[in-house]
Structure formats: C-alpha cells, structure tokens
C-alpha positions as CSV (number, residue, x, y, z in Angstrom):
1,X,0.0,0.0,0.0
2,X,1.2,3.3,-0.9
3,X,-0.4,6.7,-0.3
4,X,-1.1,9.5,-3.4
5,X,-3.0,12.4,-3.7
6,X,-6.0,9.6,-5.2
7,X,-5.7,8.1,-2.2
8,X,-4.1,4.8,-0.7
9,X,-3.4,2.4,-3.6
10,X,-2.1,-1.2,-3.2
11,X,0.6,-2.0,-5.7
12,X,0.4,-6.1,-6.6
13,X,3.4,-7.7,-9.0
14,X,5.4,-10.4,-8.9
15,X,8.8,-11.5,-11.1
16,X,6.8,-11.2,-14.5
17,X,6.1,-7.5,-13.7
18,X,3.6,-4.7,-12.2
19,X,0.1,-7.1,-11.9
20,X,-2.0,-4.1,-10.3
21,X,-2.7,-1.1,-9.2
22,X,-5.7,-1.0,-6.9
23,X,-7.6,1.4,-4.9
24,X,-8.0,1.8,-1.4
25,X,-11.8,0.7,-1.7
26,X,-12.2,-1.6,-4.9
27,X,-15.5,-2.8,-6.0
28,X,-15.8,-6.4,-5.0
29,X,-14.5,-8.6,-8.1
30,X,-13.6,-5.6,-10.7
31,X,-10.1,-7.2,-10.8
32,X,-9.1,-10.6,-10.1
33,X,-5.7,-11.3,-8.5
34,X,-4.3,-14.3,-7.0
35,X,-2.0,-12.8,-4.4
36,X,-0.1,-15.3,-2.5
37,X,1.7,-13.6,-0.1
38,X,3.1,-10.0,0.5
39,X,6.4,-8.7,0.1
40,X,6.4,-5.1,0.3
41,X,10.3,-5.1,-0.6
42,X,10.0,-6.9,-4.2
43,X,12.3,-4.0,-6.5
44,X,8.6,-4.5,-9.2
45,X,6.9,-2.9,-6.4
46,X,9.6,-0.3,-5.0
47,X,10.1,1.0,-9.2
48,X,6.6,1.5,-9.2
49,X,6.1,3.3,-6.0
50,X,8.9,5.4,-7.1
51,X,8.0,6.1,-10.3
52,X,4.4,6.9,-9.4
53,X,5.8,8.8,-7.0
54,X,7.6,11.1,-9.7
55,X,4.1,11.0,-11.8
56,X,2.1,12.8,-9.2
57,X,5.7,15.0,-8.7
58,X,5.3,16.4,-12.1
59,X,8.2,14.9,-13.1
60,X,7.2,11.6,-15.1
61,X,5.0,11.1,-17.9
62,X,5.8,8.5,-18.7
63,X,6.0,4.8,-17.1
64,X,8.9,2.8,-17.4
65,X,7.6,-0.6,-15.9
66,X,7.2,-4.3,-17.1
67,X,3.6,-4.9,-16.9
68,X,1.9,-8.2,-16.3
69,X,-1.7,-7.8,-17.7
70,X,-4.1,-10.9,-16.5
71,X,-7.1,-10.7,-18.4
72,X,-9.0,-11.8,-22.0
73,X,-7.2,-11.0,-25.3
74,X,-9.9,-8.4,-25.8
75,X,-9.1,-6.4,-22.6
76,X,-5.5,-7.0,-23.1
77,X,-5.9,-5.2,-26.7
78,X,-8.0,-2.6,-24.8
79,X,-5.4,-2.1,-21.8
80,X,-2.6,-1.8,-25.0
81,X,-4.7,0.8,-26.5
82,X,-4.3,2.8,-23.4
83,X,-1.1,2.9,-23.1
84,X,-0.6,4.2,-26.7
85,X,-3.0,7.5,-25.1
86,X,-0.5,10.2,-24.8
87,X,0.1,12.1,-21.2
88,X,-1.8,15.1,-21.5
89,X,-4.6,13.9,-23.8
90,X,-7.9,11.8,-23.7
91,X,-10.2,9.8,-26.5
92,X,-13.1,8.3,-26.2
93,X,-14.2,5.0,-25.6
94,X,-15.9,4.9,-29.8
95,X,-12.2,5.8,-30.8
96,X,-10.6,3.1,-28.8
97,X,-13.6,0.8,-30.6
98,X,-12.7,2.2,-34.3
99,X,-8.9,1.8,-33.3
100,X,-9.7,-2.3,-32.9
101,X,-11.2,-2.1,-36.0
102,X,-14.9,-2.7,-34.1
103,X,-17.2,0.5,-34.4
104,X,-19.6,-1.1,-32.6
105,X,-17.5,-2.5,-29.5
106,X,-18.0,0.6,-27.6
107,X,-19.9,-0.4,-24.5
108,X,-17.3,-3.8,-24.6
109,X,-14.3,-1.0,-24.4
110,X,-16.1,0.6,-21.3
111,X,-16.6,-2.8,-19.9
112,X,-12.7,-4.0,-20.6
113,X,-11.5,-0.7,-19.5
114,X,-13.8,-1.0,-16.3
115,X,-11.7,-4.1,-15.2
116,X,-8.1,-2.5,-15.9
117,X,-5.9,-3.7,-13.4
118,X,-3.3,-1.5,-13.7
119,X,-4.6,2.0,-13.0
120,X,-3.2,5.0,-13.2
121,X,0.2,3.4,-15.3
122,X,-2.4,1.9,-18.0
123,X,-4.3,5.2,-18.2
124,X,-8.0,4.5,-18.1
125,X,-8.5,7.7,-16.8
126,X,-8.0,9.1,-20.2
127,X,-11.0,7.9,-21.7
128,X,-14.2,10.0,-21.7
129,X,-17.5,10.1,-23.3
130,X,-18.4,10.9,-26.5
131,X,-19.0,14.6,-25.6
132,X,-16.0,15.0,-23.2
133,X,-17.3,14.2,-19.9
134,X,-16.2,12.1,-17.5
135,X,-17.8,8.6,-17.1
136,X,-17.4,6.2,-14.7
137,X,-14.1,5.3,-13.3
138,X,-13.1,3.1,-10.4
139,X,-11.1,5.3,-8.2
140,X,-14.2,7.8,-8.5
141,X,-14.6,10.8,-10.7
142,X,-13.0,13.1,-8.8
143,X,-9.5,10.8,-9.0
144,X,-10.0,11.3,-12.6
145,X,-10.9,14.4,-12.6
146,X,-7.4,15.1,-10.5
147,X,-5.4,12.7,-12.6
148,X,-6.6,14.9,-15.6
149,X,-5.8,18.1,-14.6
150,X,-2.4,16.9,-13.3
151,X,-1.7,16.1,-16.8
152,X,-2.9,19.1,-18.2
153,X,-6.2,17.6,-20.0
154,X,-8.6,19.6,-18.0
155,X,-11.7,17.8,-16.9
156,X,-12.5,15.2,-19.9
157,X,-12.5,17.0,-23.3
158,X,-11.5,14.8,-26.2
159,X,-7.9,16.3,-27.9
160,X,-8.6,13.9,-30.9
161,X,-11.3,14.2,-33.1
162,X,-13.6,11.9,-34.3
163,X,-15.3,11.1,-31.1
C-alpha cells in the first residue's frame, strides 16, 4: 500500500512485472488477482512506487515498468490501447472501438477498460464520453478528474477528433 493524492493504492506484482494497481476501496471482483503472499520489498513494487511517485511530482509522464496484464485478449488489446493514449490527452471509448477495427464494440471498451488492473500506469482515466465528460471510473470521478488536470487535459475533453 502506498499513499497519493487519489488516495491509498495497493501495488500487486510479482517477477513477471507490475500485476495491479488498486484502490483503497475496490468494487468487489472488478479485478481478479491471485496474491499469494506480501512482500512489500519486491524491486517490481519499490520501481513502481517510485515512479508513481515522480508521476504525481510532475516529473514523469511517462512509465517505465514491465507490466503483467491478466485478463482476456480483448481487454489486453483494450489495456494496450491505453497505453498508446499520450500524457496530456484523452479519447473516447468509440475511438478506442474504431482503433480495434470494431465500431460497434463501444460499450465492450467501457466494460474491458472497467476491469483494468493496472490503474493509473495503464491510463484509463483518459478515456471519456463521446461529448467529453467524465464517465465512470473506479477510483471515482473526482480521482480522474485530479489525474486529468495533473496532466494538463482539463476535466475530460477529447484532444482527438472523431469522437
């Protein structure tokens, strides 16, 4: 467990790379994780505390982490997507759809990006409605609406077109 300015967040890896990055109060089943046992020391966990740590600095915009993504090849493609979303900017959950070549997959975009285990670092916080607004998110909307601003893309409105 680590603290931020989002609040506690529980940091879950193992030798393969960063598993998770959870919030304090998780809804029950959004991400399934076998942890076996805790090791607060593991140098996965300590680069990620450190480097979140520089995030919410203002001096990283970038994470340099191996990730270990458990989940369907759908969300995995989904999770990849948001990592392509440049610090600063936000799409839209249609525009992550058209990008997997499904127009019509964007409620099953919402749903993958619902489950992403690796917040913050896999930046589901950068997707937004079609209009710009913020939609659901699992640390709460005013976590996103903080993790926005901290990257300079105000409270939710899309920088790419075709929304």
């Amino acid at each position: 467990m680590i603290d931020s300015p989002v609040g506690a967040l529980k940091l879950v890896g193992n030798d393969n790379g960063l598993a998770a990055v959870l919030w304090a109060v998780e809804r029950p089943r959004r991400v399934v994780l076998n942890i076996v046992r805790e090791h607060a020391e593991h140098p996965i966990l300590i680069e990620a505390e450190q480097q979140l740590k520089e995030y919410f600095d203002g001096d990283r915009i970038a994470f340099e982490l191996q990730l270990n993504f458990q989940g369907t090849e759908f969300q995995r493609r989904v999770w990849a997507a948001l990592l392509r979303i440049p610090f600063g900017e936000t799409r839209t959950y249609r525009q992550i759809a058209v990008e997997l070549g499904n127009n019509n997959a964007t409620r099953a975009v919402g749903a993958a990006n619902g489950r992403n285990p690796i917040s913050i670092i896999a930046p589901c916080h950068r997707l937004v409605g079609t209009d710009g607004g913020l939609t659901g998110f699992a640390g709460g909307l005013e976590a996103k609406a903080y993790l926005l601003n901290l990257e300079g893309a105000g409270m939710g409105r899309a920088t790419n077109a075709g929304s």
